[in-house]
C-alpha positions as CSV (number, residue, x, y, z in Angstrom):
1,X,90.5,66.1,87.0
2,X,90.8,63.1,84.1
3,X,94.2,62.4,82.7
4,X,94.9,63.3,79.1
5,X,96.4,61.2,77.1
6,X,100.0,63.4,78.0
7,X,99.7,62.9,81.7
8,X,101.7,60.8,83.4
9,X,99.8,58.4,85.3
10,X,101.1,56.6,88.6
11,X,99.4,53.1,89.5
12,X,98.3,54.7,93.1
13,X,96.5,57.2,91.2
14,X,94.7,55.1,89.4
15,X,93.8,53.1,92.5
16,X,92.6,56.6,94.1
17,X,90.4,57.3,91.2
18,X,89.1,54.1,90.8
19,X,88.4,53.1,94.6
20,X,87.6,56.5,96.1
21,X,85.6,58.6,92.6
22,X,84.4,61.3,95.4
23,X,87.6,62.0,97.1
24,X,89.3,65.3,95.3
25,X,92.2,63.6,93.3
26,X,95.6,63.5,95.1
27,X,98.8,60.9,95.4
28,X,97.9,57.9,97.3
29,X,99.8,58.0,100.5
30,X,100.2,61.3,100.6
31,X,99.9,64.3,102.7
32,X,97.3,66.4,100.8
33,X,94.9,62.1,100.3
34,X,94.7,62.1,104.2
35,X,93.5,65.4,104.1
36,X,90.5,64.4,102.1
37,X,89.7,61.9,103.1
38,X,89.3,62.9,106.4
39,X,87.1,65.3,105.7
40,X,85.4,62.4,103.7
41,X,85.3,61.4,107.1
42,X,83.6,63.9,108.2
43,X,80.9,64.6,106.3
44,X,79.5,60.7,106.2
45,X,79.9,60.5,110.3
46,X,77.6,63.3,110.5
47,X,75.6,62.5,107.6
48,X,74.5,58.8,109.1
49,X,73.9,61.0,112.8
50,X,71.5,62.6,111.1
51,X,69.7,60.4,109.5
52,X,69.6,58.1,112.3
53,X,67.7,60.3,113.8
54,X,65.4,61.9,111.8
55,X,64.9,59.5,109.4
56,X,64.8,56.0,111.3
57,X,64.3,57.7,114.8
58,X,67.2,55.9,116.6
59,X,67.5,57.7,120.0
60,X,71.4,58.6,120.1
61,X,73.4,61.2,122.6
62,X,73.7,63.7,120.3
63,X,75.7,65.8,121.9
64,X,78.7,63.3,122.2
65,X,78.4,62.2,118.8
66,X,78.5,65.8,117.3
67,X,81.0,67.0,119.2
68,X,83.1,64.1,118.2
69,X,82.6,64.5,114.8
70,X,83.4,68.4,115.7
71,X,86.4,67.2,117.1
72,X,87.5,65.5,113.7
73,X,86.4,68.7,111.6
74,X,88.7,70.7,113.5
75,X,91.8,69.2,114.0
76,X,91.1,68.4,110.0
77,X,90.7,72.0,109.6
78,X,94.5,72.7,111.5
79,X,96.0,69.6,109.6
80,X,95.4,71.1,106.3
81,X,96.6,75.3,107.7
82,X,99.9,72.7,109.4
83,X,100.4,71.2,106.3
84,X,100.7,74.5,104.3
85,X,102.8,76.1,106.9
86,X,105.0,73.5,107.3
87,X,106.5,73.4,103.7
88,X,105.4,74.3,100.7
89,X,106.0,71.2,98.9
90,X,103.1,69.5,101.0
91,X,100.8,71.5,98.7
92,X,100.7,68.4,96.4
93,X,98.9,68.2,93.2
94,X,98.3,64.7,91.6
95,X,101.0,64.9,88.9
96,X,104.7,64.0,89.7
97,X,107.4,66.5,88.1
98,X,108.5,63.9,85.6
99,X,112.2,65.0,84.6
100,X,113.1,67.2,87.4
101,X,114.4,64.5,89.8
102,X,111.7,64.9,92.6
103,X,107.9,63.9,92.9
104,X,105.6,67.3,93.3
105,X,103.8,65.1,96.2
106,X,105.2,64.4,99.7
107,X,105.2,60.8,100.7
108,X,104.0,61.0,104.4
109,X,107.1,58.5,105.3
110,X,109.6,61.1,103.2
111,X,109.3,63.2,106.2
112,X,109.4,62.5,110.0
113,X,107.3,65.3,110.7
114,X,104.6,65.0,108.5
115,X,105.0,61.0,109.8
116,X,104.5,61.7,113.0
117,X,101.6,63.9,112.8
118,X,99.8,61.7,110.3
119,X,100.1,58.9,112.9
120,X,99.0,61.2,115.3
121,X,95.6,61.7,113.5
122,X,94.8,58.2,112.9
123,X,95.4,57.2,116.4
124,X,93.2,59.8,117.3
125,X,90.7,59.1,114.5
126,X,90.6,55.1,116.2
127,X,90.3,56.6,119.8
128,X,87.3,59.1,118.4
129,X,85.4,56.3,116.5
130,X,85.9,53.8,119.5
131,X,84.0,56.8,121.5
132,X,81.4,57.3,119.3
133,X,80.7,53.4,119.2
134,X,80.6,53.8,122.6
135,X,77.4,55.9,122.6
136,X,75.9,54.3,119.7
137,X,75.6,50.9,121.1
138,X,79.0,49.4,121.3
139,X,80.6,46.4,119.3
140,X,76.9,45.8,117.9
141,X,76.6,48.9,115.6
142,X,77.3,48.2,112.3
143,X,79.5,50.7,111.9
144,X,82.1,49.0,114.0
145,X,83.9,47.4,110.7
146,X,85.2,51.2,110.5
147,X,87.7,49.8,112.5
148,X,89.3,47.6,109.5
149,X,88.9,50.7,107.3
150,X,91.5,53.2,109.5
151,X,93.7,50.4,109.9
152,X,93.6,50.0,105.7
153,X,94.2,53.7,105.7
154,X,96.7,53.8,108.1
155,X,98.4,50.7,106.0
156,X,98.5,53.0,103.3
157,X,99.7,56.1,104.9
158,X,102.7,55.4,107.0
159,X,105.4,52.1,107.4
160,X,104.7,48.7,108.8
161,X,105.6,49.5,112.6
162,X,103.3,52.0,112.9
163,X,100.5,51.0,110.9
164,X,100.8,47.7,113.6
165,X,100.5,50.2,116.5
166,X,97.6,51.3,114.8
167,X,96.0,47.9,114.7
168,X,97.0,47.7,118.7
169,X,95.1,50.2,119.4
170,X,92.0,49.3,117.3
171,X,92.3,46.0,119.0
172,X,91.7,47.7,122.3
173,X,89.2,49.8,121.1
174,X,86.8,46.9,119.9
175,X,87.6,45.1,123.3
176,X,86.6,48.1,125.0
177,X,82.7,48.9,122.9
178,X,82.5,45.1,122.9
179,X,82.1,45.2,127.1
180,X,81.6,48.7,128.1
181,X,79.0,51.3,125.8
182,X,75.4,52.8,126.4
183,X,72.8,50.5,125.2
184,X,70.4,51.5,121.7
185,X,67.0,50.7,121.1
186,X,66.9,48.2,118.2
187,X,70.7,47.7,118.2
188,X,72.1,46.4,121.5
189,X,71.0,42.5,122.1
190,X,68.4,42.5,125.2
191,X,70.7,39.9,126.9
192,X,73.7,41.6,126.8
193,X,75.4,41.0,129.9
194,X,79.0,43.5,129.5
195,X,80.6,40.1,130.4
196,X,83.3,38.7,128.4
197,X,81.5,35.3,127.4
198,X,82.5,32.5,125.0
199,X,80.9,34.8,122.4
200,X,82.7,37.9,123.6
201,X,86.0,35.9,123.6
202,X,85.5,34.6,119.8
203,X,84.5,37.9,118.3
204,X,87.7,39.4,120.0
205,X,90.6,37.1,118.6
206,X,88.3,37.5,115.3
207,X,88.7,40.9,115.5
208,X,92.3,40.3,116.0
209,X,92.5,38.2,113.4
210,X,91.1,40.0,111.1
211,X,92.7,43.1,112.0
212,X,96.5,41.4,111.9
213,X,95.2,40.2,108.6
214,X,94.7,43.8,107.0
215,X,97.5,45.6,108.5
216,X,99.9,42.6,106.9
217,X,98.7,42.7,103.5
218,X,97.7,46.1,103.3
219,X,101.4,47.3,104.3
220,X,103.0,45.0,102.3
221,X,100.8,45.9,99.3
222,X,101.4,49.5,99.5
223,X,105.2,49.3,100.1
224,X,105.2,47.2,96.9
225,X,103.5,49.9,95.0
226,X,105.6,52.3,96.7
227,X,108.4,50.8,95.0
228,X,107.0,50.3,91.9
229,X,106.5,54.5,91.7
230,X,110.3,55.0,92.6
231,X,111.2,52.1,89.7
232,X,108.7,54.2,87.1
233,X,109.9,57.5,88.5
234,X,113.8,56.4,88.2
235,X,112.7,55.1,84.5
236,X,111.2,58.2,83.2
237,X,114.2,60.0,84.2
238,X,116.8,57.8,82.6
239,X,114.7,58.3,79.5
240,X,115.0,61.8,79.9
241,X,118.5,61.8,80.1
242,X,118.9,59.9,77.1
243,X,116.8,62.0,75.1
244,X,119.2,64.6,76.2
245,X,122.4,62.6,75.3
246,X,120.7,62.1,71.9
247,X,120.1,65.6,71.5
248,X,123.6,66.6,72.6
249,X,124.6,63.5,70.0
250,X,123.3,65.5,67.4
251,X,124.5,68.1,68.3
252,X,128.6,67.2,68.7
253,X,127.9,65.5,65.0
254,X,126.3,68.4,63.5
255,X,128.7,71.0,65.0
256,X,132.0,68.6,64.4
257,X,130.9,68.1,60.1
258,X,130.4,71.9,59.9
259,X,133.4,73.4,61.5
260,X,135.8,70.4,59.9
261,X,135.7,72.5,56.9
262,X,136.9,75.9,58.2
263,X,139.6,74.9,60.6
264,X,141.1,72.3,57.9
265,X,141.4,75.6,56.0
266,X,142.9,77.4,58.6
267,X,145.2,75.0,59.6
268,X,146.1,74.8,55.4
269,X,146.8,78.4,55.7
270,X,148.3,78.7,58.5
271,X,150.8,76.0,58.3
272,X,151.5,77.9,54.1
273,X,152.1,81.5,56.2
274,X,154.6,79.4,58.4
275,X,155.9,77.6,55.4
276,X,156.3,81.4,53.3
277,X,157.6,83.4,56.2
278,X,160.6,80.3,57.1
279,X,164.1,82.4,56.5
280,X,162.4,86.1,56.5
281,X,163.6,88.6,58.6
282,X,160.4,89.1,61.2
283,X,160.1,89.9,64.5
284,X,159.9,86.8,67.4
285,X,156.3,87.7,67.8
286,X,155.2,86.3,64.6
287,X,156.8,83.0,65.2
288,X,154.9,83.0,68.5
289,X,151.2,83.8,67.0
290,X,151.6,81.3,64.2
291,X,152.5,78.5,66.8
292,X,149.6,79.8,68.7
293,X,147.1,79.5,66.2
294,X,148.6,75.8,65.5
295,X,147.8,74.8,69.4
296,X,144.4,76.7,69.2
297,X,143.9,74.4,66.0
298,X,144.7,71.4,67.6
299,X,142.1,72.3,70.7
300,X,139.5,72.5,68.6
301,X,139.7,69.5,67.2
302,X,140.5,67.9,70.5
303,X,137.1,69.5,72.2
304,X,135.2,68.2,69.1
305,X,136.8,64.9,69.8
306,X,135.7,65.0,73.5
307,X,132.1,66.3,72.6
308,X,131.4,63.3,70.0
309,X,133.1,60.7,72.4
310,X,131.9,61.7,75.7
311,X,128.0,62.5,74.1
312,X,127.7,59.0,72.6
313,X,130.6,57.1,71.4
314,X,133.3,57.2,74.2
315,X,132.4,53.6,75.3
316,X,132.7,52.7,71.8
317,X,136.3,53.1,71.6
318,X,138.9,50.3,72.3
319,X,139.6,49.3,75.9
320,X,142.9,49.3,77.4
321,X,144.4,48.0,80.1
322,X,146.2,50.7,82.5
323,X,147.4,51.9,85.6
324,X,146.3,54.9,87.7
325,X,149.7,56.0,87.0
326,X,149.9,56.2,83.4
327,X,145.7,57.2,83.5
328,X,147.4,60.2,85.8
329,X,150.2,60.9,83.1
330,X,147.7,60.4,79.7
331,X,146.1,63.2,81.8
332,X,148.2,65.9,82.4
333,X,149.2,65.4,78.8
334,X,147.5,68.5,76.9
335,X,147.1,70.3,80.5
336,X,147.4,73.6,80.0
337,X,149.5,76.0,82.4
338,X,151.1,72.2,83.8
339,X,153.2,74.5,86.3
340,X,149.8,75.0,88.5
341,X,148.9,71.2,88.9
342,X,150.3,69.7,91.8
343,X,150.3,65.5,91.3
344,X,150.1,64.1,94.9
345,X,152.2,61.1,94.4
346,X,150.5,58.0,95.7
347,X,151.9,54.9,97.6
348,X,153.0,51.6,95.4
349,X,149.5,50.0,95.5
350,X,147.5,52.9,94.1
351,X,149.9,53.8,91.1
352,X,150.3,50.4,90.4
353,X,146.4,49.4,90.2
354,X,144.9,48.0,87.0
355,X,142.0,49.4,85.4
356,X,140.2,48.7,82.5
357,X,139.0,51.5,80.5
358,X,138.9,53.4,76.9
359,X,141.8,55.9,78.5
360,X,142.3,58.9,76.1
361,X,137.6,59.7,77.1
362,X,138.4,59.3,81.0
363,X,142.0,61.0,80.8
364,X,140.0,64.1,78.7
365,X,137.1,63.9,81.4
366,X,139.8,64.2,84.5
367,X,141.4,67.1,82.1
368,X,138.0,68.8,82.3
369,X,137.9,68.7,85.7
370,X,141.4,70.2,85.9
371,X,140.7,72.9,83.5
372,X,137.4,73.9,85.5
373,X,139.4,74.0,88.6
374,X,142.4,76.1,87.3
375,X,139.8,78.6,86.0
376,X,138.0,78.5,89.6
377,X,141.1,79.5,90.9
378,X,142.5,82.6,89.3
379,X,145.5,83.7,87.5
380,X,147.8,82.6,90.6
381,X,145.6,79.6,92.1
382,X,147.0,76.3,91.9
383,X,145.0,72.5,91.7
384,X,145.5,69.5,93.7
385,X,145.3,65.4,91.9
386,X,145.6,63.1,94.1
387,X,144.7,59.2,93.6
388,X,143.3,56.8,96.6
389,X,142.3,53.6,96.3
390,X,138.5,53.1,98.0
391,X,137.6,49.2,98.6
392,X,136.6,48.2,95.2
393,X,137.3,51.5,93.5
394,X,139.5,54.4,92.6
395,X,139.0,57.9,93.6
396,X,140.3,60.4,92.0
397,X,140.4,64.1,94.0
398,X,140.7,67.3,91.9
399,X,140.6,70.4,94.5
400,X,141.0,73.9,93.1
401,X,141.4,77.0,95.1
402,X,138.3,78.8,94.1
403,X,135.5,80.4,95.9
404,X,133.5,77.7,96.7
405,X,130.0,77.2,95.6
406,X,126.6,77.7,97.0
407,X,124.4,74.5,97.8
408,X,122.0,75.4,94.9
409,X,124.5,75.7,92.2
410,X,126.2,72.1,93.4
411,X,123.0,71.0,93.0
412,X,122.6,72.1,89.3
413,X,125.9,70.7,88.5
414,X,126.8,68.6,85.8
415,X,123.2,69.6,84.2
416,X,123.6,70.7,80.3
417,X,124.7,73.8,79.1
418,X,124.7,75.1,82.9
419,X,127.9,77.4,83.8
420,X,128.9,79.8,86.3
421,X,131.4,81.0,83.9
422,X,131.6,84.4,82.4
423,X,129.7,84.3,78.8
424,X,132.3,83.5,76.2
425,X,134.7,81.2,78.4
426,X,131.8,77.9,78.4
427,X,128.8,76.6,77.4
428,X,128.0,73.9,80.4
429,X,128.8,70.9,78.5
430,X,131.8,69.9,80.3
431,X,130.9,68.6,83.1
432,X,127.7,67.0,81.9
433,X,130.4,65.0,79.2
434,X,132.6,64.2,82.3
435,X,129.8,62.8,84.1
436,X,128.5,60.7,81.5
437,X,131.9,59.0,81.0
438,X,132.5,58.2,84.3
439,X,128.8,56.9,85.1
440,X,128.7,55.1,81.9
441,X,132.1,53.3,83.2
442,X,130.2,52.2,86.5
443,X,131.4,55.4,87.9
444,X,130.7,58.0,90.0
445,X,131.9,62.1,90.0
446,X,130.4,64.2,93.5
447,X,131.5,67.2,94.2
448,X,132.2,68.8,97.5
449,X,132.2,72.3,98.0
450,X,131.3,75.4,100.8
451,X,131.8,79.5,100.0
452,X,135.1,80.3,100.4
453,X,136.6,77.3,100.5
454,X,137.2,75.9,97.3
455,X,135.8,73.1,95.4
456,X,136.8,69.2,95.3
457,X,135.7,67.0,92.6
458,X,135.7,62.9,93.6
459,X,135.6,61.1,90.7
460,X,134.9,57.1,91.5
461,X,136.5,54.7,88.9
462,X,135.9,50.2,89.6
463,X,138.9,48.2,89.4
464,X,137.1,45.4,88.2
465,X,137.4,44.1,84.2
466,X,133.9,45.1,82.8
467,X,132.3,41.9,81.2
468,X,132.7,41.0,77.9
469,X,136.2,43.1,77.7
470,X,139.1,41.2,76.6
């Protein structure tokens, strides 16, 4: 399958496509390229049998030969029903999942089993060609260089250590056909003795050579383009992300310039009904409604606030020099229901700790974290703040007394406009704003969570003074 001009194209693949046209396309390295080209394998092992024999009339053993290439075909055949079984993400295509987080294809060394078996199969493919040299005339069939082309494969396909057992093993297999196989017509020299002469010697530490040679620059060559994908990969998604905070960008500005107008005229309104009604005879509930709408006011503007800041311009604003105390205290301020926080008063040291940051976006990002966590945790639940100091960081605990949460929705966390909320009480920006302030600061926010149990948010804040900050 060619790539459009839309596809995202990896440099292995374009290595696959190039080097190996007749191979079905797949990953380089991974789980699903083996597979092929095994059976690649396959089919030109018992393609050159054949025409050996029919066409240039070398007498072979047959027998051995085919069942050796048998041999391949089948453990090929229960590779491929393993690898299907085994987990459905080995049944790799040749395009990654470019903004999801994770490759569609399996690199064989992302998982110890698939590792191990891989290995498995190319020490078994050296031990089955060194066999079927055997009965083809030993180290003086051509097709002995095969050797240097499992141990490029095996280069490719698993890490350094094991690729150098590989080449171990191939080693030992060439000294093996070079002194022990059944003589051919045409191909074995007629004074071949089995000895190991001063010939025998130098072909085997050229072998050797040679074979060390490959294995080195093939593994490091592949690990270099290894690293290369996860750079590209890691890339794409940071791109993604910023198209996102763009959008979301937009989005606060947009939303912020059309509801200025309403609520300034609400507010107006409101604070002329409060104005009108001062000395009338009303009952106390009025009072209360009309300071209600003023707080409700003043939240709205504060959340459009947040949403501009903590989508795009929070790291614009001025920054101070605090303490985790008085970040702590710009905190709670605007906290509502303050009688269900409980402040874990730290020692000296941690209270006392400078930081350099724009306050008012990580104090309102801390508050979100508060907010989710009193909602978590009912009408009654309370939530825990509590400040450590972590080498060359803050951390920053914000436990609730909620139900917990499953490992799939921590996992979707912090993603836009997701919410486990009921419809009406969020629209899963919060937490997406939150972390973007605090990883924008050098920061990090994980959260840690089993059914049941309740939920802690860690948020990770560095003590150092940012560069360039006065």
């Amino acid at each position: 399958m060619n790539a459009t001009p839309h596809e995202a194209v990896l440099p292995s693949e374009r290595i696959n496509r190039l080097a190996l046209p007749m191979i079905p396309s797949a990953r380089l390295g991974s789980s699903t390229w083996l597979l092929h080209l095994r059976t690649f394998a396959v089919a030109g092992q018992l393609a050159t049998i054949l025409f050996a024999g029919w066409f240039v009339g070398v007498q072979l053993w047959y027998t051995p030969l085919l069942a050796l290439v048998a041999l391949t075909a089948v453990t090929n055949i229960g590779y491929g029903f393993w690898l299907r079984r085994f987990d459905p993400q080995l049944r790799d295509s040749a395009e990654p999942l470019i903004g999801s987080g994770r490759p569609a294809v399996m690199d064989l060394e992302e998982s110890p089993g698939v590792r191990s078996v891989a290995l498995g199969l190319m020490l078994l493919d050296l031990i089955t060609l060194t066999a079927m040299l055997y009965f083809s005339g030993g180290a003086a069939n051509p097709f002995s260089f095969f050797y240097f082309v499992n141990l490029a494969v095996g280069g490719v396909m698993i890490r350094p250590r094991a690729a150098w057992s590989l080449t171990l093993v191939a080693t030992l297999g060439y000294a093996f056909v070079l002194r022990h196989s059944v003589p051919v017509m045409g191909l074995t020299p007629p004074d071949a003795s089995g000895e190991f002469d001063l010939r025998s010697v130098g072909m085997m530490l050229a072998f050797a050579a040679c074979a060390s040679v490959v294995t080195y620059f093939v593994t490091r060559t592949s690990g270099l383009l290894r690293e290369r994908e996860r750079e590209l990969r890691e890339k794409e998604l940071a791109q993604a992300a910023d198209r996102r905070l763009e959008a979301l960008t937009t989005l606060a500005a947009g939303a912020a310039h059309e509801l200025a107008t309403p609520l300034s005229t609400i507010d107006v309104i409101a604070r002329e009904l409060t104005h009108h009604l001062e000395g009338v005879d009303k009952p106390p509930s009025v009072d209360e409604d009309l300071k209600l709408i003023d707080h409700q006011l003043e939240l709205c503007r504060q959340i459009l606030q947040r949403m501009r800041g903590a989508a795009g311009d929070s790291m614009a604003q001025q920054w101070y020099r605090t303490t985790v105390g008085d970040l702590i205290d710009a905190t709670l301020e605007g906290i509502r229901d303050p009688h269900r926080v409980d402040v874990v008063d730290g020692v000296d040291a941690v209270e006392n700790q400078t930081l350099w940051m724009p306050e008012e976006a990580v104090a309102q990002a801390i508050r979100n974290l508060i907010h989710n966590g009193l909602d978590a945790s009912g009408a009654s639940g309370r939530v825990r703040v509590e400040s450590l100091l972590d080498g060359n960081g803050v951390r920053i605990i914000v436990t609730d007394q909620g139900q917990g949460m499953t490992d799939d929705v921590l996992g979707r966390l912090g993603d836009p406009f997701f919410t486990t909320k009921e419809p009406g009480r969020g629209i899963g920006l919060g937490l997406y704003l939150t972390r973007n302030v605090v990883s924008q600061l050098g920061g990090s926010l994980v959260f840690q969570s089993q059914p049941n149990q309740g939920t802690s948010a860690v948020v990770t804040l560095p003590v150092s003074k940012p560069d360039g900050v006065q």
